[in-house]
C-alpha positions in Angstrom: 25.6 -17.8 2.6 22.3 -16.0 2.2 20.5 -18.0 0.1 17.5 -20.8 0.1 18.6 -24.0 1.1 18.3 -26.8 -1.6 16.5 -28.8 0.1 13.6 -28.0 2.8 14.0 -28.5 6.7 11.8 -29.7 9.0 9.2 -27.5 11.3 11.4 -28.3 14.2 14.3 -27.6 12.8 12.7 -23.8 11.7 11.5 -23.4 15.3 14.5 -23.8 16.5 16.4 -21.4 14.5 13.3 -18.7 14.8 14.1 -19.2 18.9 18.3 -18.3 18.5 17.3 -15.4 16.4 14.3 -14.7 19.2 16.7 -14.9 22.4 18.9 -12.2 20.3 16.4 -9.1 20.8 16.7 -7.4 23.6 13.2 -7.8 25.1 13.8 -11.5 25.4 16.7 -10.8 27.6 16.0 -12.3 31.1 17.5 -9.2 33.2 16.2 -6.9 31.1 15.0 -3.0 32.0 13.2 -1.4 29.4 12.6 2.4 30.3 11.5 3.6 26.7 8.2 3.8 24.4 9.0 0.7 22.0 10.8 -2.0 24.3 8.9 -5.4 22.9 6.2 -5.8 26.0 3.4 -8.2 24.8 0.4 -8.5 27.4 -0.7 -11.6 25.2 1.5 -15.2 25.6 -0.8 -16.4 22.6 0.2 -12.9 20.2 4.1 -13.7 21.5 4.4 -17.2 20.2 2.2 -16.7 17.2 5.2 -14.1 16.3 8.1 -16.3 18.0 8.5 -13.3 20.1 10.3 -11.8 17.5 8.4 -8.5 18.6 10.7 -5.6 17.7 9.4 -5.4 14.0 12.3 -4.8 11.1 14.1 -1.6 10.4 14.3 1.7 12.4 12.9 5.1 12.2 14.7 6.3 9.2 14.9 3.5 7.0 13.0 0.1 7.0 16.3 -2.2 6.2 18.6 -0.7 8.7 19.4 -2.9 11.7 18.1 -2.1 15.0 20.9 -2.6 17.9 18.5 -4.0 20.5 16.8 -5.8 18.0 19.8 -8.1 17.0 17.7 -11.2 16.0 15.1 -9.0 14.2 17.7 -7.2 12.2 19.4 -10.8 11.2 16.0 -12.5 10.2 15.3 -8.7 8.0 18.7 -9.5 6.2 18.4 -13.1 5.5 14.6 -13.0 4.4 15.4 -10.2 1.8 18.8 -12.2 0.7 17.0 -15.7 0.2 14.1 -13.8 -1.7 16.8 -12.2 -3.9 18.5 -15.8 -4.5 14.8 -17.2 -5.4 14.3 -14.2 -7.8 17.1 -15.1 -9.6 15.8 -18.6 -9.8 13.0 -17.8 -11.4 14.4 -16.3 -14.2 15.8 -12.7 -13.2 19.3 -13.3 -13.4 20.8 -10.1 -13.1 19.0 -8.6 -10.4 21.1 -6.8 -7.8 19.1 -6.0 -5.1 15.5 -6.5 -3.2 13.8 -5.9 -0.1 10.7 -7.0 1.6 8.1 -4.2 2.3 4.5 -4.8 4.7 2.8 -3.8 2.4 0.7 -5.3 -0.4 1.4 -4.5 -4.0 -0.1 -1.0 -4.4 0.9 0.7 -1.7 4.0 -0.7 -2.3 4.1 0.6 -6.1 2.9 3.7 -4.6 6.2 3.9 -2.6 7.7 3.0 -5.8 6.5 6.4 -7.4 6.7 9.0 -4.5 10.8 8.0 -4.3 10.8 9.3 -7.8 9.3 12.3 -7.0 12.4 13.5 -5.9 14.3 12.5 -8.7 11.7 14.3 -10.9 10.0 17.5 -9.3 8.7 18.8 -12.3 6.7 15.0 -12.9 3.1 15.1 -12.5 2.1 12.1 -15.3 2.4 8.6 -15.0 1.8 6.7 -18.7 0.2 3.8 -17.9 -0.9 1.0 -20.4 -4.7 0.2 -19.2 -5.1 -2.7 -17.0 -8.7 -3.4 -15.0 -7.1 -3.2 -11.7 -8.4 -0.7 -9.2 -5.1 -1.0 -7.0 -2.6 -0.3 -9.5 -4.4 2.6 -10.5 -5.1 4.0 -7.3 -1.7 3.3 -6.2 -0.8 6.6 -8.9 -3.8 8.3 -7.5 -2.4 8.2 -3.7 1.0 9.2 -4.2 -0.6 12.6 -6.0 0.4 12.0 -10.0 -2.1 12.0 -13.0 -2.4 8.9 -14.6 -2.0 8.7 -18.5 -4.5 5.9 -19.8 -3.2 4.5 -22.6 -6.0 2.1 -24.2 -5.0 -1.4 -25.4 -5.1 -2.2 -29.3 -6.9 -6.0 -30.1 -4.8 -8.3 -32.3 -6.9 -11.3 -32.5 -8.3 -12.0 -29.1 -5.5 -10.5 -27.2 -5.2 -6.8 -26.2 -1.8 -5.6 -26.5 0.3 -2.6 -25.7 -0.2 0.5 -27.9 3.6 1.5 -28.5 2.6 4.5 -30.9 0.2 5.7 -28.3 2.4 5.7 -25.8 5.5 7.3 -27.5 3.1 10.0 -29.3 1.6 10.8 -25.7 5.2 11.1 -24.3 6.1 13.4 -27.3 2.8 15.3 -26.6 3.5 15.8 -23.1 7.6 16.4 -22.5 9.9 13.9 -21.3 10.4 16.1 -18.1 6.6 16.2 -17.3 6.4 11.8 -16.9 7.5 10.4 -13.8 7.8 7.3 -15.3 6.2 4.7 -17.7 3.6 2.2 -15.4 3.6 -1.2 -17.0 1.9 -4.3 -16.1 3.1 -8.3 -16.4 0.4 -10.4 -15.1 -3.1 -10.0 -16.0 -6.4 -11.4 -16.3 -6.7 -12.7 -19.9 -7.7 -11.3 -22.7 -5.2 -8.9 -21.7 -1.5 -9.8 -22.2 1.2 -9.0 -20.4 2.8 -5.6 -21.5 5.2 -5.3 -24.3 8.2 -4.9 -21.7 11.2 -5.2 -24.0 10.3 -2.4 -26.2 8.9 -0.2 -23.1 12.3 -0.7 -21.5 13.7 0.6 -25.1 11.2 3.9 -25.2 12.1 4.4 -21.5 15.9 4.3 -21.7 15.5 6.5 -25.1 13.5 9.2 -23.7 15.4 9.2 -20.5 12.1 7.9 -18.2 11.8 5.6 -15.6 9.7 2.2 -15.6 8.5 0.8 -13.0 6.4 -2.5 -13.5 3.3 -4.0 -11.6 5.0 -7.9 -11.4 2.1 -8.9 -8.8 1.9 -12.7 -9.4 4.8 -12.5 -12.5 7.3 -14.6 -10.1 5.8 -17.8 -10.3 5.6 -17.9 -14.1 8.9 -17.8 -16.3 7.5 -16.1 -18.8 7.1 -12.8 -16.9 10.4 -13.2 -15.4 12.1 -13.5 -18.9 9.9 -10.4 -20.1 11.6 -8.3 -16.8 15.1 -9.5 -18.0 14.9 -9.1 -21.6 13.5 -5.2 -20.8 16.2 -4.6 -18.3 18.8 -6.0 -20.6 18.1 -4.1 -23.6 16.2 -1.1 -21.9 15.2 0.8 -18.7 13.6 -1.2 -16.0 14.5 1.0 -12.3 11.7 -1.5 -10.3 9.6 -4.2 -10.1 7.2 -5.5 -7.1 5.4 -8.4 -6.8 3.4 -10.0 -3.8 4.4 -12.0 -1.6 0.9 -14.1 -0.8 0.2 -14.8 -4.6 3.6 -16.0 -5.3 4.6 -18.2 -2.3 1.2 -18.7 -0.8 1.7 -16.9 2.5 -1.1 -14.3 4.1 -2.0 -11.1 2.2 0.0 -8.0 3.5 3.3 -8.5 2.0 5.6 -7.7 -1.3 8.8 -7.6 -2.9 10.5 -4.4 -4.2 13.3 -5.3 -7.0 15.4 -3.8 -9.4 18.7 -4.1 -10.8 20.3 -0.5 -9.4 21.2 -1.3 -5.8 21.2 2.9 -4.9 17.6 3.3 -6.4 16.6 0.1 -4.4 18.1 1.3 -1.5 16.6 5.3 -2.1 13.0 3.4 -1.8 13.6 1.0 1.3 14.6 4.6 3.2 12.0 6.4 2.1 9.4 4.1 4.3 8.5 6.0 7.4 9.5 4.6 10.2 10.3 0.6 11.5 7.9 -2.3 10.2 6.4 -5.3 10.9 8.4 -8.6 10.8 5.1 -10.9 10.1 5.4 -10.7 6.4 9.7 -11.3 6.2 8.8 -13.8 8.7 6.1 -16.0 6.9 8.0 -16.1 3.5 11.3 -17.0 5.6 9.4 -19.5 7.1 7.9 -20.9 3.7 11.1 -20.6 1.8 13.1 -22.4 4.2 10.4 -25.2 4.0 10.2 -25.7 0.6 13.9 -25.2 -0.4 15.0 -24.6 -4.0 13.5 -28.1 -5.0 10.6 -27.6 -3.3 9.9 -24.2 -4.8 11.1 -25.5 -8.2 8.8 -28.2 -8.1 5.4 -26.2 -7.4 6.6 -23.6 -10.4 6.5 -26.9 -12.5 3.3 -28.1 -11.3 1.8 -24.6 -11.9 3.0 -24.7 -15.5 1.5 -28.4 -16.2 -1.5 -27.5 -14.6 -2.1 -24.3 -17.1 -1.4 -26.8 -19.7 -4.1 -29.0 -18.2 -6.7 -26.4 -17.5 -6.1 -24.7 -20.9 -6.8 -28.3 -22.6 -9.9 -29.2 -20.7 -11.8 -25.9 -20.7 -11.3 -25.8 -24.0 -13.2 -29.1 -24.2 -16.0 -27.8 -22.2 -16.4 -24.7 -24.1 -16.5 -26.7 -27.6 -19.7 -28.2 -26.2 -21.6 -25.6 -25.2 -20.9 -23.5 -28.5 -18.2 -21.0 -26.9 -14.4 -21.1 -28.0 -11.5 -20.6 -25.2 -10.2 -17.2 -26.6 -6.9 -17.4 -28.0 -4.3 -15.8 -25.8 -1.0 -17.5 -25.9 1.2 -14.6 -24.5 -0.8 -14.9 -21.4 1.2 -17.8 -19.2 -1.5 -17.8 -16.0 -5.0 -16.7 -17.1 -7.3 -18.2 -19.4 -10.9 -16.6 -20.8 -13.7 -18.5 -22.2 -16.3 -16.6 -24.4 -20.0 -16.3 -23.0 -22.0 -15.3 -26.3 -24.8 -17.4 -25.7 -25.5 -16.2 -22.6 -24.5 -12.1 -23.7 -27.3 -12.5 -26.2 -30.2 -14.5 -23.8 -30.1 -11.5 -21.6 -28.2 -8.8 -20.2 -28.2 -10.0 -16.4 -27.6 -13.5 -17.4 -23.8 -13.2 -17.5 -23.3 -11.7 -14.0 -26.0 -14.7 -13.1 -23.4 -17.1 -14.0 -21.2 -15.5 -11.8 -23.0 -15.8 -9.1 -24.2 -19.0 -9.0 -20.4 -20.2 -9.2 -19.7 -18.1 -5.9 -22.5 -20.2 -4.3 -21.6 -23.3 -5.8 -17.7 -22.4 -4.2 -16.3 -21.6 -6.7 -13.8 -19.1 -6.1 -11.4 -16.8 -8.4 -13.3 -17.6 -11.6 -14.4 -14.0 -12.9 -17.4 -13.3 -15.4 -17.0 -10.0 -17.6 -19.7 -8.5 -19.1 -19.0 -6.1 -22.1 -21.1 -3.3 -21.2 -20.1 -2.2 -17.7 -18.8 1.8 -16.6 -17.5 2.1 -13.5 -15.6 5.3 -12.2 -12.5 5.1 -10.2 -11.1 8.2 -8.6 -13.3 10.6 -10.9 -11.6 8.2 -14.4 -14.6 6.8 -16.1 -13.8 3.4 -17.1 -15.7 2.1 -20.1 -16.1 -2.0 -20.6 -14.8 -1.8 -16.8 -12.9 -5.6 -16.3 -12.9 -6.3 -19.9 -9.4 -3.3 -20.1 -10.8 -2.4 -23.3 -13.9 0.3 -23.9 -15.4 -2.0 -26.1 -14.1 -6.1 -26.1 -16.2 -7.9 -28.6 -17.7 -10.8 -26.2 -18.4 -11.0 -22.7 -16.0 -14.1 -21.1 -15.2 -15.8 -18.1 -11.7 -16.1 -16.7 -10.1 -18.7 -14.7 -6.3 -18.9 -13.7 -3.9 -21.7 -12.8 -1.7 -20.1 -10.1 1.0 -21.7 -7.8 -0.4 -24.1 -5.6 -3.1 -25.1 -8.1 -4.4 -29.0 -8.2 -5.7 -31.2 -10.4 -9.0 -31.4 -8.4 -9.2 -27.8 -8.3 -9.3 -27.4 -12.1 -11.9 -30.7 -12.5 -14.2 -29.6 -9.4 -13.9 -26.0 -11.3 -14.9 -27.7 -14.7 -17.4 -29.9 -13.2 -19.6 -27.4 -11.4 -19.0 -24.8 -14.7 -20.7 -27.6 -17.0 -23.8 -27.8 -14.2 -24.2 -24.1 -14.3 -24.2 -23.9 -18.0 -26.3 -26.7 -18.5 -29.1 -24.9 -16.6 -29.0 -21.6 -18.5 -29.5 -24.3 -21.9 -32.0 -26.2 -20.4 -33.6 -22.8 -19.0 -33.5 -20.8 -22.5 -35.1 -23.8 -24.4 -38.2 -23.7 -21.8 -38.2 -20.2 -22.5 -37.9 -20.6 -25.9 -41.0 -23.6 -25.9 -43.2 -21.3 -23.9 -42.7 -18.0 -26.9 -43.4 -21.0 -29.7 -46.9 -21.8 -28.0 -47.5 -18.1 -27.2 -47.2 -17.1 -30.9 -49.0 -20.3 -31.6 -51.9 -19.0 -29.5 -51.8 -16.2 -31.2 -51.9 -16.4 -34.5 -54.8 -19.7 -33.9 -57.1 -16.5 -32.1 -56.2 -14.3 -35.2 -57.5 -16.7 -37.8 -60.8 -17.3 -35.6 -61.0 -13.6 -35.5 
């Protein structure tokens, strides 16, 4: 039927089915006589079984989802990987979507396929509006396939930075309809940043005629994301979305998804890939998702979500007592910020400190923001670089509860956060004893003078 199994198999039940579609490809063949370039030869045993010998790669030379005749097993586990995905997509909350393929590549260069396919649908194009995330992929993704982006700053309401709607409307207005290749917008995020406005994007996109594509990196594991893709393809324009395949079902980094609910316009971007592709991506989330099943799936999407819950509630706790407040951003369902005042105003270094001495304390993922860092990407001078704002009003550390998340990751996490912080106390009141007895000093050798 095409779609995940309910419940999970067994590894041995997987192998086997990965050696019937293997013994399907031509260079498996026992009399086989390969004359060309490309027939499957592996010098390695070890590089054959770590790839179940399923050598030939997916696609051909024209278009990356079109089957290969001497790669019969290859082509078959291609179909059913992108056909399960599509079932779990619709799981998680994007009911309507027609059509999906999986691409080797990560999440930019994949959005960057995203936007040279539209090129020929729009030659006169050379803007992309694109509501500013802190991301130096999806920006350089716009960057390599040769378009201008349009930075459209966030506006603050309460702690949260939002989508600017009038900004990007007026900006369309100031620069023609014809001249946008389409609008760029972003679901999941490091908090203080929220995800996009989708809905009404979708409703500026489908009124000015302009396509939308949107950055769903790690969007599929959370429901809220999903419904935010829905609602905007529902009541607007949404022509793609990608997402990766490592942060959402915990396979290695080098693959994504490519979505959208026009199967042409899905199609349009699969053949504009040159040449065949690997098979190791298709083939680790076909793997995964055949271990896990529906349930399985289901069940870590739930864990994630009481984990947020938990990590939310606790570091909340922890900031309380050392004078910081969690920053209130409740339309961010994966990331989480914690304000660092205290240690913005001991010193300027002492905020990247912190960072640090989480990394070598192993402590990994947890970022520290500082409000005063420029950085330049691609000749774009980015003001309050991390922070996606020129100016955010407190430097903050982040911390995420993504799929796969445990309970003893968030209290280890916690637990070695509260050492850390202890220290810079404990260090600033030394520091702070030492100046008392310093001016002391002082002002007993001015009265003796």
């Amino acid at each position: 039927k095409g779609k995940c199994p309910e419940d999970g198999w067994d590894e041995s039940t997987i192998e086997l089915f990965l050696h019937e579609l293997a013994i399907m490809d031509s260079n498996n063949f026992l009399g086989n006589c390969g004359v060309g370039e490309r027939e499957g030869r592996v010098v390695s045993g070890l590089v054959a079984r770590r790839h179940y010998r399923l050598i030939h790669g997916i696609g051909r030379s024209g278009d990356i989802s079109a089957v290969q005749p001497k790669a019969a097993g290859s082509s078959l586990l291609n179909k059913l990987t992108n056909s399960v995905v599509l079932d779990v997509i619709k799981l998680a909350g994007v009911r309507t979507v027609t059509s999906c393929f999986v691409v080797p590549m990560a999440t930019g260069m994949s959005l960057t396929l995203c936007f040279l396919t539209l090129r020929h649908k729009r030659p006169k194009a050379k803007y992309i509006i694109w509501p500013r995330i802190d991301q130096k992929s999806c920006f350089k993704s716009m960057i390599t396939a040769g378009f201008e982006p349009v930075v459209i700053e966030n506006v603050l309401e309460g702690d949260e930075l939002r989508t600017d709607l009038e900004a990007v409307e007026t900006k369309i207005k100031a620069l023609g309809a014809e001249n946008i290749l389409c609008v760029h917008s972003t679901t999941s995020c490091f908090a203080p940043r929220v995800p996009d406005r989708l809905e009404e994007l979708a409703v500026i996109c489908a009124n000015y005629d302009i396509p939308h594509i949107v950055n769903n990196a790690y969007g599929l594991q959370s429901s809220k994301c999903m419904h935010l893709i829905q609602q905007g393809a529902r009541v607007g324009r949404i022509d793609a979305f990608v997402q990766s395949l490592d942060k959402n079902f915990m396979v290695p980094v080098g693959g994504a998804i490519i979505a959208g609910f026009n199967e042409s316009f899905i199609q349009e971007i699969s053949k504009m890939y040159p040449g065949r592709a690997s098979a190791s991506p298709s083939l680790d989330v076909l793997i995964t998702l055949l271990s896990l099943g529906t349930s399985g799936y289901k069940k870590l999407l739930k864990e994630r979500k009481e984990m947020f819950s938990y990590l939310s509630c606790e570091l909340k706790k922890l900031a309380d007592n050392h004078n910081e407040r969690l920053l209130d951003t409740p339309h961010n369902p994966i990331s989480l910020a914690m304000s660092l005042k205290n240690l913005d105003e001991a010193s300027d270094a002492a905020v990247t400190q912190l960072g640090s001495m989480l990394f070598t304390r192993q402590v990994s993922g947890a970022r520290v923001v500082p409000c005063r860092s420029v950085q330049t990407v691609n000749n774009y001078t980015f003001k309050g670089f991390m922070s996606h704002a020129n100016d955010y009003p407190c430097a903050y550390l982040n911390a995420a509860s993504a799929i796969g998340i445990k309970k003893q990751d968030v209290d280890v996490f916690l637990k070695r956060l509260d050492k850390c912080l202890k220290t810079f106390r404990k260090e600033a009141k030394q520091e702070k004893h030492i100046n008392e007895i310093s001016d002391s000093n002082t002002a007993t050798e001015q009265l003796e003078d």
